[in-house]
N, CA, C and O of each residue as an XYZ file, in Angstrom:
816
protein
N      -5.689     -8.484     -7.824
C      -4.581     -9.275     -8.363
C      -3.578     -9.538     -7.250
O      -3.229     -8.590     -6.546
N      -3.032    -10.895     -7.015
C      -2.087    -11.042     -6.325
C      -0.868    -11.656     -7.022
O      -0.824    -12.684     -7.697
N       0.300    -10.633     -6.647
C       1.231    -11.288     -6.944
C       2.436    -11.525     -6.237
O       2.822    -10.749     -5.362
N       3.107    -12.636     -6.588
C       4.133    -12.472     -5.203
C       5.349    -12.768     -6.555
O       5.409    -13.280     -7.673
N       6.511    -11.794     -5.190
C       8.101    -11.127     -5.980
C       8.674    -12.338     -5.719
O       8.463    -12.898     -4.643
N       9.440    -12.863     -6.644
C      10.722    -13.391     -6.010
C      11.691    -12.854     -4.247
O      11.617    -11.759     -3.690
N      12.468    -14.037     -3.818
C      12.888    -13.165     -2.503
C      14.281    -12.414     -3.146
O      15.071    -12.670     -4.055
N      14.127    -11.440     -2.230
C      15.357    -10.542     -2.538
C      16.500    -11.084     -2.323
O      16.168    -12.196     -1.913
N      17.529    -11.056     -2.323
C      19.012    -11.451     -2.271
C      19.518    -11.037     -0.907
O      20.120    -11.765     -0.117
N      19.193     -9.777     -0.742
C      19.576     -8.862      0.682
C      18.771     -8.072      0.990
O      17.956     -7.800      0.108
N      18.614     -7.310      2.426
C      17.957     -6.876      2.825
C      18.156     -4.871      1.919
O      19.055     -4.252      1.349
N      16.605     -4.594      2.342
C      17.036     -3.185      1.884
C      18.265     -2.386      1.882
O      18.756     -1.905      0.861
N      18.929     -2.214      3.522
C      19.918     -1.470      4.164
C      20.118     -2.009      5.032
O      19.315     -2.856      5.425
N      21.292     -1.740      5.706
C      22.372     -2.576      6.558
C      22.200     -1.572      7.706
O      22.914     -1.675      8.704
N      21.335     -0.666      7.605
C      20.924      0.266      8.616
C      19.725     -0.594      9.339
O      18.882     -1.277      8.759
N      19.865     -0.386     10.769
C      18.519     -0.493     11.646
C      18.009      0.227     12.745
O      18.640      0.711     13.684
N      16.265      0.252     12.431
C      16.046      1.165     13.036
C      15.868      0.966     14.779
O      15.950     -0.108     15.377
N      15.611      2.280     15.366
C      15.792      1.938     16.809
C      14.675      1.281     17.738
O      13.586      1.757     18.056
N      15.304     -0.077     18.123
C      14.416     -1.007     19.259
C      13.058      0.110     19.964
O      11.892     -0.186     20.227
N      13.494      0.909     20.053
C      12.762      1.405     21.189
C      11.884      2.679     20.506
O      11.583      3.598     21.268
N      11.438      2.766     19.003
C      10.906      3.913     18.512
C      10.046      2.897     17.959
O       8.984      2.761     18.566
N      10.200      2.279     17.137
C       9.482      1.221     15.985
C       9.863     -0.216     16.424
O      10.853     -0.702     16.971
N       8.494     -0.780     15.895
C       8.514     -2.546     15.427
C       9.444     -2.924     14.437
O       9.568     -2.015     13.616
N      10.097     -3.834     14.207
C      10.917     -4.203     13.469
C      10.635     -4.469     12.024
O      11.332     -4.016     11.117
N       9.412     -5.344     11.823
C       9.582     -5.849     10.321
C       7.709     -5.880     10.428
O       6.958     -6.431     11.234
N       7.473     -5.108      9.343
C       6.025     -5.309      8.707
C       5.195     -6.302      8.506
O       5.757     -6.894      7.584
N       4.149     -6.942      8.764
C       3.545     -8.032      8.150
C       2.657     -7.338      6.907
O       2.468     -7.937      5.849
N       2.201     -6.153      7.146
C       1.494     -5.883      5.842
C       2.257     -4.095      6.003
O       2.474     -3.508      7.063
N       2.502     -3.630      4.721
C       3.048     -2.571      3.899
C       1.434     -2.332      3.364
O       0.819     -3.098      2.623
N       0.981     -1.186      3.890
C      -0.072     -0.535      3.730
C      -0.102      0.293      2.506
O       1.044      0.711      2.673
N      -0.485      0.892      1.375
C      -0.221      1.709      0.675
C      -1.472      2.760      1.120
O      -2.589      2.346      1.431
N      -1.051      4.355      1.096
C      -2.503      5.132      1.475
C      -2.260      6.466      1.405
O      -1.477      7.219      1.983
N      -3.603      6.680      0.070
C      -3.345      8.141     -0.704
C      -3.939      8.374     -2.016
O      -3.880      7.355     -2.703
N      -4.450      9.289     -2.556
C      -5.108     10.122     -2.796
C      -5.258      8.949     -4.129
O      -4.293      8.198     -4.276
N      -6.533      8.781     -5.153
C      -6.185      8.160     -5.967
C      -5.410      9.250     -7.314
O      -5.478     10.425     -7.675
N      -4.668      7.952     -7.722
C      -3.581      8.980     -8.978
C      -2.014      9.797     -8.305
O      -1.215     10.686     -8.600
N      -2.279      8.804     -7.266
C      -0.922      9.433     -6.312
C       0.086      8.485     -6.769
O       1.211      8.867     -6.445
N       0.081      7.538     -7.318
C       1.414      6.959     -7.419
C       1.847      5.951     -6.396
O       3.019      5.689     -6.129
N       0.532      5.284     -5.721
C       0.549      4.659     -4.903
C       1.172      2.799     -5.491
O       1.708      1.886     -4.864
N       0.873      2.903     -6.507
C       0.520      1.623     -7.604
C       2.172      1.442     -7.729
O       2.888      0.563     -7.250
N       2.446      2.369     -8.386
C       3.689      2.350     -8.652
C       5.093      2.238     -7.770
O       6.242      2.049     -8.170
N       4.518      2.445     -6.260
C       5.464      2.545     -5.672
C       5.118      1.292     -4.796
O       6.015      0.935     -4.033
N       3.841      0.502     -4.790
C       3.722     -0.982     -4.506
C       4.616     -1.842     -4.964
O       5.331     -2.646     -4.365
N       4.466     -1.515     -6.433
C       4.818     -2.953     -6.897
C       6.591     -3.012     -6.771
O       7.375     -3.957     -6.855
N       6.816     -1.365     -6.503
C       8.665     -1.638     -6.362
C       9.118     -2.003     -4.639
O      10.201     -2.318     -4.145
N       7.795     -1.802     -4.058
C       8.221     -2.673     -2.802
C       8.084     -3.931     -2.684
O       8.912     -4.688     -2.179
N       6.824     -4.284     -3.234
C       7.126     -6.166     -3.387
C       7.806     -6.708     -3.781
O       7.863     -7.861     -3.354
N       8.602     -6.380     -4.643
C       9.379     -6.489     -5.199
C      10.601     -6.372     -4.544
O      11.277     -7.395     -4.650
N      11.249     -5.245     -3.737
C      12.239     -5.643     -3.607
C      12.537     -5.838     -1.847
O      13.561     -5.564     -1.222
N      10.892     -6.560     -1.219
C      10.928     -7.216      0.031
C      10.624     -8.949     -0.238
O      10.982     -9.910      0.444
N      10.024     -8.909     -1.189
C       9.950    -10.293     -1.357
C       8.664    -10.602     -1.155
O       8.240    -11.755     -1.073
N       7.904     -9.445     -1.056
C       6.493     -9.760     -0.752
C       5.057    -10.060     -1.801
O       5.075     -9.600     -2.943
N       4.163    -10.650     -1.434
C       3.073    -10.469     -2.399
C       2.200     -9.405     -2.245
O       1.510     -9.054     -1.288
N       2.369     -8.910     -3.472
C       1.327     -7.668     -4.149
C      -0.183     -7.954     -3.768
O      -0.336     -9.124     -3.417
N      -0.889     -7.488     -3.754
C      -2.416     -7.747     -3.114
C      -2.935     -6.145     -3.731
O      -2.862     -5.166     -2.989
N      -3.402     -6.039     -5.016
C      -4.021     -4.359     -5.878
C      -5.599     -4.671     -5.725
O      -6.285     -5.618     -6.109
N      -5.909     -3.438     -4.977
C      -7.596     -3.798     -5.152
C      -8.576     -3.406     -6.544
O      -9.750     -3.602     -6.857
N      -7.294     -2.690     -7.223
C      -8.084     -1.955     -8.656
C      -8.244     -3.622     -9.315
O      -9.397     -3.862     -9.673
N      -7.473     -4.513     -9.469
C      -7.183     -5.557     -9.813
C      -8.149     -7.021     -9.262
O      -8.110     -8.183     -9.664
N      -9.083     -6.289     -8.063
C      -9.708     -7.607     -7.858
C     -11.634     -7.433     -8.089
O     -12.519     -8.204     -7.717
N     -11.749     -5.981     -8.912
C     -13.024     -5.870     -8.823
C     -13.530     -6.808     -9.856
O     -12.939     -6.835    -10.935
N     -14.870     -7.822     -9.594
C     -15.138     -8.286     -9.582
C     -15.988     -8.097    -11.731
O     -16.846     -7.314    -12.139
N     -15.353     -8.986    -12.352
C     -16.416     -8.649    -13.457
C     -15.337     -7.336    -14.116
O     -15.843     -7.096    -15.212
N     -14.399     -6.625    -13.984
C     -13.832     -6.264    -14.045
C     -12.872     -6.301    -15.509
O     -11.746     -6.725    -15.250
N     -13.059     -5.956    -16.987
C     -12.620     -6.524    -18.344
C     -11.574     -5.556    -19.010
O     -11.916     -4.874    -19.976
N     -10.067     -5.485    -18.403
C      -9.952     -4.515    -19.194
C      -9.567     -2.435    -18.361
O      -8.869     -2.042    -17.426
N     -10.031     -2.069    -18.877
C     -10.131     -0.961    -18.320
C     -10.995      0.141    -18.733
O     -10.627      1.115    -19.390
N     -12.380     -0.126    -18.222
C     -13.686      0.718    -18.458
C     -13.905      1.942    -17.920
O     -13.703      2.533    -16.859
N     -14.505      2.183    -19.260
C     -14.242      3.672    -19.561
C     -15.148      4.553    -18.408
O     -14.973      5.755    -18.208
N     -16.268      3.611    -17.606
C     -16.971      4.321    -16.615
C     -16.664      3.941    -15.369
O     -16.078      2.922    -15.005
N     -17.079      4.786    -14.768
C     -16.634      4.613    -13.047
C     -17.135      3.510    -12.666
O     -18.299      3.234    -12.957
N     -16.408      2.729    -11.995
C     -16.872      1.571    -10.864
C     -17.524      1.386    -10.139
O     -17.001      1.865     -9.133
N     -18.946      0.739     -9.736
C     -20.108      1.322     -8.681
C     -19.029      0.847     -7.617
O     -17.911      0.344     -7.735
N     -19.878      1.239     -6.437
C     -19.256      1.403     -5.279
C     -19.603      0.215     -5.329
O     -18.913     -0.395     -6.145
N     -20.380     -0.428     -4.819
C     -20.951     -1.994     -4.446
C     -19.563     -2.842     -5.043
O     -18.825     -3.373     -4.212
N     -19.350     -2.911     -6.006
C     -18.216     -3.527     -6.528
C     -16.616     -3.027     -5.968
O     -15.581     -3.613     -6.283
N     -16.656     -2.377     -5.489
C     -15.135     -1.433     -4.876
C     -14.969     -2.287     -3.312
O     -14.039     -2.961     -2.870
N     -16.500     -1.868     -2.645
C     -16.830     -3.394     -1.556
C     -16.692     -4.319     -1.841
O     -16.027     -4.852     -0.953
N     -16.864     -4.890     -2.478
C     -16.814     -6.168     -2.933
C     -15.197     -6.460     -3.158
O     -14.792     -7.462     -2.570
N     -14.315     -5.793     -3.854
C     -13.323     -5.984     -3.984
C     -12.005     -5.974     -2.879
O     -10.918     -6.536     -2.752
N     -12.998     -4.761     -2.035
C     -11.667     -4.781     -0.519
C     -12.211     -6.277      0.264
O     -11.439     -7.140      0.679
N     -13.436     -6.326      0.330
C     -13.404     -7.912      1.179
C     -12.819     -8.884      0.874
O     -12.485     -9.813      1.609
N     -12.538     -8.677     -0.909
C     -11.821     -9.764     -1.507
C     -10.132     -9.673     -0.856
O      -9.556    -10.679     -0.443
N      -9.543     -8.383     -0.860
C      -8.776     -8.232     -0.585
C      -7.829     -8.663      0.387
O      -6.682     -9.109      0.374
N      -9.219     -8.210      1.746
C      -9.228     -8.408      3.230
C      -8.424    -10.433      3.884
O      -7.655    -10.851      4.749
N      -9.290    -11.016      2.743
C      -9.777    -12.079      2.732
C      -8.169    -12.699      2.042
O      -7.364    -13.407      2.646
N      -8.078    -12.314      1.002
C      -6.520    -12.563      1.169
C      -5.334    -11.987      1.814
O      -4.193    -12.298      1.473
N      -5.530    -11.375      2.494
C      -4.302    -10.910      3.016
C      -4.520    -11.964      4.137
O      -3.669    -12.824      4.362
N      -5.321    -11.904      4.618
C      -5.149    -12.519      6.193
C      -4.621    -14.008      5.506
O      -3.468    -14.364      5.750
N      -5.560    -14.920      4.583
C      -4.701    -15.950      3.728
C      -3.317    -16.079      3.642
O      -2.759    -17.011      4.221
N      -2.557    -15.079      2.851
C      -1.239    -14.484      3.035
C      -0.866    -14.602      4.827
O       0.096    -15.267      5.213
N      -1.256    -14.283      5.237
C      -0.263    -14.017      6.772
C      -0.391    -15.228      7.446
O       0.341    -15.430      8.415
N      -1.365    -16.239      7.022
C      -1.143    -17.170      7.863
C      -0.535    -17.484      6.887
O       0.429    -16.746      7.089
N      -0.204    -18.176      5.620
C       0.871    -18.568      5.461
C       2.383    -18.274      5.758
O       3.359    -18.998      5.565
N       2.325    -17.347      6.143
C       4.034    -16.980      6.507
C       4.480    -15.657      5.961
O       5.635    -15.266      6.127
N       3.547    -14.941      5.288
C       3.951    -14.222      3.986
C       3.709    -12.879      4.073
O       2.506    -12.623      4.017
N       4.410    -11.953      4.188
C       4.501    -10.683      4.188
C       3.566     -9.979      3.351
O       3.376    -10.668      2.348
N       2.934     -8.973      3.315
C       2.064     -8.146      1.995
C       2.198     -6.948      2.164
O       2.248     -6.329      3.228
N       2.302     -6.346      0.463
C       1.870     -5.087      0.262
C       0.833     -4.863      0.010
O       0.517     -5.425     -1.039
N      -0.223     -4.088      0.598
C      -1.329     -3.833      0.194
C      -1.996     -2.608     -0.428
O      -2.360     -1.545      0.075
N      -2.042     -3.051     -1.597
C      -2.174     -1.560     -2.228
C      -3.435     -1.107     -2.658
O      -3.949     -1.443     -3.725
N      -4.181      0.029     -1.424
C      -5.424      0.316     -1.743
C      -5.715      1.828     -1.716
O      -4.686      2.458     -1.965
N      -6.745      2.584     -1.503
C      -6.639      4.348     -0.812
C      -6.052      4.123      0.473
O      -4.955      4.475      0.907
N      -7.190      3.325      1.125
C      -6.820      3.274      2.849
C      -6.984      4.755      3.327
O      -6.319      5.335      4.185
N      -7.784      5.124      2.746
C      -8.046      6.835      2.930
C      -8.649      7.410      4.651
O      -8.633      8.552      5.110
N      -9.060      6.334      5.181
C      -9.655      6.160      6.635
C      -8.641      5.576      7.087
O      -7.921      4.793      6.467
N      -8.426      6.267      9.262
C      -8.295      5.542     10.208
C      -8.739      4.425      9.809
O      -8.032      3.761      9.051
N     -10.351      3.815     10.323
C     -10.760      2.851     10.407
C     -10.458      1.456      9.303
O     -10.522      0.307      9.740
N     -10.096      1.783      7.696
C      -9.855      0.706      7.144
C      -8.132      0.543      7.361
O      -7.744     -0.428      6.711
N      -7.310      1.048      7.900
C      -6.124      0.883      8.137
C      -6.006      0.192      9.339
O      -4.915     -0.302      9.623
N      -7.324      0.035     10.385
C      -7.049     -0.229     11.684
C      -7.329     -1.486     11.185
O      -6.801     -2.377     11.851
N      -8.125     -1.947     10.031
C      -8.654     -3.528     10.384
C      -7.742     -4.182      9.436
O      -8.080     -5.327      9.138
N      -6.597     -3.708      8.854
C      -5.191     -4.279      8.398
C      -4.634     -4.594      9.944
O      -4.341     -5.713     10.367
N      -4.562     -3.382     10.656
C      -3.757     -3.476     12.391
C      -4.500     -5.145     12.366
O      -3.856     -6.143     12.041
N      -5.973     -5.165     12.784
C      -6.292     -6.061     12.941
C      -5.797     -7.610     12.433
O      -5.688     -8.592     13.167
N      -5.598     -7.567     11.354
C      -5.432     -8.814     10.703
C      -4.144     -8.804     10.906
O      -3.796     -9.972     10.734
N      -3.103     -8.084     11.208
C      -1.706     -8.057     11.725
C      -1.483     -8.699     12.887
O      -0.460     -9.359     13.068
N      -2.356     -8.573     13.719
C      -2.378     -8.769     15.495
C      -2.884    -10.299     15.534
O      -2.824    -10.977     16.560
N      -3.446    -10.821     14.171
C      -4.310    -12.146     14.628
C      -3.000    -13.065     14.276
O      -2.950    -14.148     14.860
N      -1.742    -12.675     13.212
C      -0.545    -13.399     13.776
C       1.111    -12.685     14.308
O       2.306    -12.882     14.091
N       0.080    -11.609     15.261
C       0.823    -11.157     16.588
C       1.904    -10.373     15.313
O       3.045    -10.812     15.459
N       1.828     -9.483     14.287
C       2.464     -8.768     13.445
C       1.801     -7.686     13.902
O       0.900     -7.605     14.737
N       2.479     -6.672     13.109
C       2.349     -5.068     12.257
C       2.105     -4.605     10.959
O       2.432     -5.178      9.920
N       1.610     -3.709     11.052
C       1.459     -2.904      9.638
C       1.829     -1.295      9.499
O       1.541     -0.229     10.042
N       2.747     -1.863      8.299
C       3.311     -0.163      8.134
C       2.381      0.396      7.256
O       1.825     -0.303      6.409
N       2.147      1.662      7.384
C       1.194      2.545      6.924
C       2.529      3.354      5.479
O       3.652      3.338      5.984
N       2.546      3.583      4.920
C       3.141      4.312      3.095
C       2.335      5.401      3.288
O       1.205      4.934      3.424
N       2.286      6.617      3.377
C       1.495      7.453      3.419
C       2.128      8.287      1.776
O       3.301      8.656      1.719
N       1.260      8.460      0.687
C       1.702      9.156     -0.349
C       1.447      9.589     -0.616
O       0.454      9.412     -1.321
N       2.206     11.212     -0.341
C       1.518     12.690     -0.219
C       1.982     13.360     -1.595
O       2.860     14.191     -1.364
N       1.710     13.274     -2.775
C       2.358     13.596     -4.123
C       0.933     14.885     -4.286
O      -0.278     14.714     -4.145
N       1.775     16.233     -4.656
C       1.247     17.454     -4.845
C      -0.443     17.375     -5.310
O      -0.696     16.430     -6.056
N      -1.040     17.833     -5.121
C      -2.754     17.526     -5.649
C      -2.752     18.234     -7.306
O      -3.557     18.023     -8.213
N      -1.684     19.022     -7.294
C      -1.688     19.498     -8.967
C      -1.794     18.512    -10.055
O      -2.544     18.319    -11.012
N       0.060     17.539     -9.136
C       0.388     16.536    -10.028
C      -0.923     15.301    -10.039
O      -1.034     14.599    -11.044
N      -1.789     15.129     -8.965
C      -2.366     14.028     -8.933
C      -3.298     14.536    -10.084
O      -3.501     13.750    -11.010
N      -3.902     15.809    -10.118
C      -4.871     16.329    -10.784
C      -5.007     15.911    -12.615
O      -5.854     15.302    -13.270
N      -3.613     16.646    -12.982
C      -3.019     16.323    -14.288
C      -3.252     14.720    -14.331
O      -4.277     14.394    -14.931
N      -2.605     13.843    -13.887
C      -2.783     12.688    -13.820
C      -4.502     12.229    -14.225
O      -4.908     11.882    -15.334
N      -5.107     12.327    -13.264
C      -6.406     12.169    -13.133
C      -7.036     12.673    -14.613
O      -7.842     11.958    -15.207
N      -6.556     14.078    -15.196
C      -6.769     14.408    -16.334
C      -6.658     13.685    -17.912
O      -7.471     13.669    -18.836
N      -5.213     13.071    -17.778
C      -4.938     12.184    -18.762
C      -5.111     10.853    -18.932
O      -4.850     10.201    -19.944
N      -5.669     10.380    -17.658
C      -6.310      8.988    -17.356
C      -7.718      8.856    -18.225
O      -8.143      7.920    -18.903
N      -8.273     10.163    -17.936
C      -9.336     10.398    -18.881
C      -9.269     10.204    -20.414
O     -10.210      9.868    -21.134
N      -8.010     10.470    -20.788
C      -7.714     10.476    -22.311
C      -7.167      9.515    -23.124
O      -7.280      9.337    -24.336
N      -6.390      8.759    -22.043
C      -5.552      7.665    -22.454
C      -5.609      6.645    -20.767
O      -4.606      6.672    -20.055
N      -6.665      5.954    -20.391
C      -6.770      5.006    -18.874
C      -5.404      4.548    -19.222
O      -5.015      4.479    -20.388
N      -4.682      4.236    -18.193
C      -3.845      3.395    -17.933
C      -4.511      2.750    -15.979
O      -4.016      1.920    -15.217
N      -5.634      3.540    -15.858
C      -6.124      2.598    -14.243
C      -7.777      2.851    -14.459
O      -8.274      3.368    -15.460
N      -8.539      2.338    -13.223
C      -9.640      2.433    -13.398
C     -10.238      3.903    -13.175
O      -9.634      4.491    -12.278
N     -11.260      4.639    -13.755
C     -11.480      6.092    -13.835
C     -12.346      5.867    -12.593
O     -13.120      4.937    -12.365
N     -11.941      7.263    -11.610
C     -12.315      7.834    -10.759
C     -13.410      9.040    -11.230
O     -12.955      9.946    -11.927
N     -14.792      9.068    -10.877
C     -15.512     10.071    -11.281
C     -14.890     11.479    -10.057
O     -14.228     11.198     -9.058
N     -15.228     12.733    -10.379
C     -14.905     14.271    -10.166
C     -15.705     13.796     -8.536
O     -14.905     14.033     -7.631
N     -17.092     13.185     -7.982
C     -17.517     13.184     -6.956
C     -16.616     12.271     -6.194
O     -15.929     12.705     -5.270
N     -16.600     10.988     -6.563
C     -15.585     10.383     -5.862
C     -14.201     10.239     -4.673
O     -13.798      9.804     -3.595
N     -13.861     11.179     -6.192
C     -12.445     11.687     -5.855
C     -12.348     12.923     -5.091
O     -11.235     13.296     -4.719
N     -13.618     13.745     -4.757
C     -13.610     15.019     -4.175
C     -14.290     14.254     -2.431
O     -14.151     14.872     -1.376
N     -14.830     13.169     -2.497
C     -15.166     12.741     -1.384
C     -13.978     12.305     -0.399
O     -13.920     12.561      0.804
N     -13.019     11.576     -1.181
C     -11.932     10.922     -0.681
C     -10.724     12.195     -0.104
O     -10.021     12.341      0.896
N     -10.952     12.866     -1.232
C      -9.877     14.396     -1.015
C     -10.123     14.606      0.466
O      -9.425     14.387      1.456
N     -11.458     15.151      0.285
C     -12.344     15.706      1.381
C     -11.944     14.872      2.865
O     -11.213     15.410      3.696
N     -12.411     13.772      3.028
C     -12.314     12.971      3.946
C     -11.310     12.481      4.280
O     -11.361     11.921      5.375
N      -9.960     12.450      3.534
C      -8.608     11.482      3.428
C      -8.551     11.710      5.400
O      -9.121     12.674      5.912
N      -7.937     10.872      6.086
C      -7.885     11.029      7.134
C      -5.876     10.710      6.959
O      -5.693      9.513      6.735
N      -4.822     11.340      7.010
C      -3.598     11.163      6.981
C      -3.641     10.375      8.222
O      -4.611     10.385      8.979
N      -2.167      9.435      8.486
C      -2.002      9.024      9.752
C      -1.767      9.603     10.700
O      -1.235     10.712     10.663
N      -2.208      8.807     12.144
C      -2.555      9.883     13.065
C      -1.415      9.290     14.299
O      -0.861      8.193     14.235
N      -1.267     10.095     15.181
C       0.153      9.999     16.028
C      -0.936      8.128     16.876
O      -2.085      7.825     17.198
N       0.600      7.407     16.833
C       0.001      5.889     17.052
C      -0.197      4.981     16.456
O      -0.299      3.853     16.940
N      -0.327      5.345     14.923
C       0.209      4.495     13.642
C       1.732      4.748     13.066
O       2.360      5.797     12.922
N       2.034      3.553     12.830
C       3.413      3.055     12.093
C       3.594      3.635     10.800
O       3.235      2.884      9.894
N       4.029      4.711     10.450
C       3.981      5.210      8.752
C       4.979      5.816      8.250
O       5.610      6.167      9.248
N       5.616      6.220      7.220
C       6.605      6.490      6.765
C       6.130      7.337      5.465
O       5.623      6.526      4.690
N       6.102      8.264      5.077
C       5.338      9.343      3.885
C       6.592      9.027      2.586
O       7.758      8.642      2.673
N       5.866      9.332      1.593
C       6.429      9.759      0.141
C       6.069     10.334     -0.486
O       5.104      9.894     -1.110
N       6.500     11.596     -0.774
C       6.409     12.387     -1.697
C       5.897     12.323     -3.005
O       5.324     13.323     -3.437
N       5.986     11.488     -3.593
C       5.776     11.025     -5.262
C       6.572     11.869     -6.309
O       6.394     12.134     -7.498
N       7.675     12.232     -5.232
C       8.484     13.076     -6.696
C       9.652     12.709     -6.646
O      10.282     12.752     -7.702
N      10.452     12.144     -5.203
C      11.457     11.554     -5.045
C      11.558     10.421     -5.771
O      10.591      9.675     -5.925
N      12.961     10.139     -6.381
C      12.546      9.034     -7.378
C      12.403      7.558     -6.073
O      12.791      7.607     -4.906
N      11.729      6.359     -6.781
C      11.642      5.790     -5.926
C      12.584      4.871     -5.819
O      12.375      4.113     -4.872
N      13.442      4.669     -6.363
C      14.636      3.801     -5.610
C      15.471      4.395     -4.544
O      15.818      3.675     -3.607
N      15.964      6.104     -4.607
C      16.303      6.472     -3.522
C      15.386      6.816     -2.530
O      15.755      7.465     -1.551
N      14.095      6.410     -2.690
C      13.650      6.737     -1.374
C      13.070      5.071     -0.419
O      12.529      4.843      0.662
N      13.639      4.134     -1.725
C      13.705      2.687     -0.802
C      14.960      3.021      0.100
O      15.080      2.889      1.318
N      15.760      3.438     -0.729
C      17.417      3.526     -0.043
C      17.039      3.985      1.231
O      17.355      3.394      2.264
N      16.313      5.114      1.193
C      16.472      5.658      2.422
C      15.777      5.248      3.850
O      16.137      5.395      5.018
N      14.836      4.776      3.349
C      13.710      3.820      4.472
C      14.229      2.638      4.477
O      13.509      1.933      5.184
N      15.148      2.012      4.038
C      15.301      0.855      3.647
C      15.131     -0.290      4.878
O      14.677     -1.430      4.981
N      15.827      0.797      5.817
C      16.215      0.418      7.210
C      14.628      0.235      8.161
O      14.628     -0.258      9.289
N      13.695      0.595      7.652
C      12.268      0.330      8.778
C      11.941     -0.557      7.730
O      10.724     -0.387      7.804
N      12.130     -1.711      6.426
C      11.347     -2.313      5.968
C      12.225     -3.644      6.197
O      11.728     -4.752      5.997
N      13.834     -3.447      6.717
C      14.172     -4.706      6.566
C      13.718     -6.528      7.187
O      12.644     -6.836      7.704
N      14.297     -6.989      7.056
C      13.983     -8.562      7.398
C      13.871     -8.551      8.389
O      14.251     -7.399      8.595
N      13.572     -9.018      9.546
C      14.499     -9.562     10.702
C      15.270    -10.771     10.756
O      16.115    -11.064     11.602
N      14.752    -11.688      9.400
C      15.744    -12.702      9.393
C      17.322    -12.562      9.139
O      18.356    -12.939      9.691
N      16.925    -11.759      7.916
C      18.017    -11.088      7.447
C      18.969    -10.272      7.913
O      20.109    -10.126      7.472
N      18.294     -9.582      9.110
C      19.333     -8.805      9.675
C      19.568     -9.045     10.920
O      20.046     -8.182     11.656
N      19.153    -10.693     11.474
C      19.553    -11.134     12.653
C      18.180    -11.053     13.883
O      17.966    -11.809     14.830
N      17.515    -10.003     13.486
C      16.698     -9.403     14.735
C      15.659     -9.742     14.800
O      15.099    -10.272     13.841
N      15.020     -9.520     16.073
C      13.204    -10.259     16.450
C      12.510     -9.434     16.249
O      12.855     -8.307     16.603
N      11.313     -9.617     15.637
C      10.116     -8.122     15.538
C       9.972     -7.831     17.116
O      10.208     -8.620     18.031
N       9.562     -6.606     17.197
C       9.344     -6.346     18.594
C       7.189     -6.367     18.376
O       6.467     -6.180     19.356
């Protein structure tokens, strides 16, 4: 599913961060973390209040009716990040900022966001969302009882656990907790997501 926010009025924070630590302004807002982390939820309040379009990969599997009660073959999960892939880069040549909200559980699928960043000379911030494995657990539990997303089978989700690769020193990322509420923790980053139009300045 893609959706794009209205533009914001003002920038996050009137804070900016330093020339010489970080790039200035994101072309793609990475989302990446465990599924049932709260990754979803904390997308759509950034597109929202950057002005960006939403890009959910639970949202683009293919054939997709609803919210079924069995796990998703993999073939179709592929199928859905190429779809993904395929719009974002769409998105960036138009002009247009994205959140991309997927696991991104690998280096390697975060590098080929880098990639599609670099083909119009942008960045990508990495969201890293580290919310307790208890709370994700429970979650994961009652999804079972009442879906509100697509069900993750017990192997799946123990593969991804297993393998999650966190960001590694050399990527652009900024962590969340999933317990901080999330408007104060826009407040507080507000300052690595702002404009550069908005706040005068050139991406570096």
């Amino acid at each position: 599913m893609v959706d794009r926010a209205p533009d914001p009025a003002s920038p996050l924070d009137s804070g900016q961060p330093d020339p010489a630590v970080e790039p200035r302004w994101p072309a793609i807002v990475a989302m990446s973390g465990l599924p049932f982390a709260g990754k979803s939820t904390l997308a759509r309040a950034l597109a929202a209040r950057l002005g960006a379009t939403l890009i959910e990969v639970d949202r683009l599997v293919e054939g997709r009716e609803g919210l079924p009660a069995e796990p998703i073959p993999e073939r179709l999960w592929f199928a859905a990040y190429r779809r993904a892939e395929a719009l974002v880069r769409a998105e960036l040549s138009a002009g247009r900022r994205v959140v991309y909200d997927g696991v991104n559980f690998r280096w390697v699928q975060r590098e080929k966001l880098r990639r599609l960043a670099r083909e119009v000379e942008q960045h990508v911030l990495v969201v890293h969302v580290t919310t307790p494995l208890a709370a994700i657990l429970a979650r994961q539990r009652a999804n079972l009882i009442d879906p509100v997303r697509p069900v993750v089978d017990r192997e799946t989700f123990e593969v991804v656990r297993d393998r999650f690769e966190p960001p590694r020193l050399g990527e652009w990322a900024v962590s969340y907790d999933g317990i901080e509420p999330v408007d104060e923790w826009l407040a507080r980053v507000g300052a690595t997501l702002v404009d550069p139009d908005a706040a005068g300045e050139t991406p570096c």
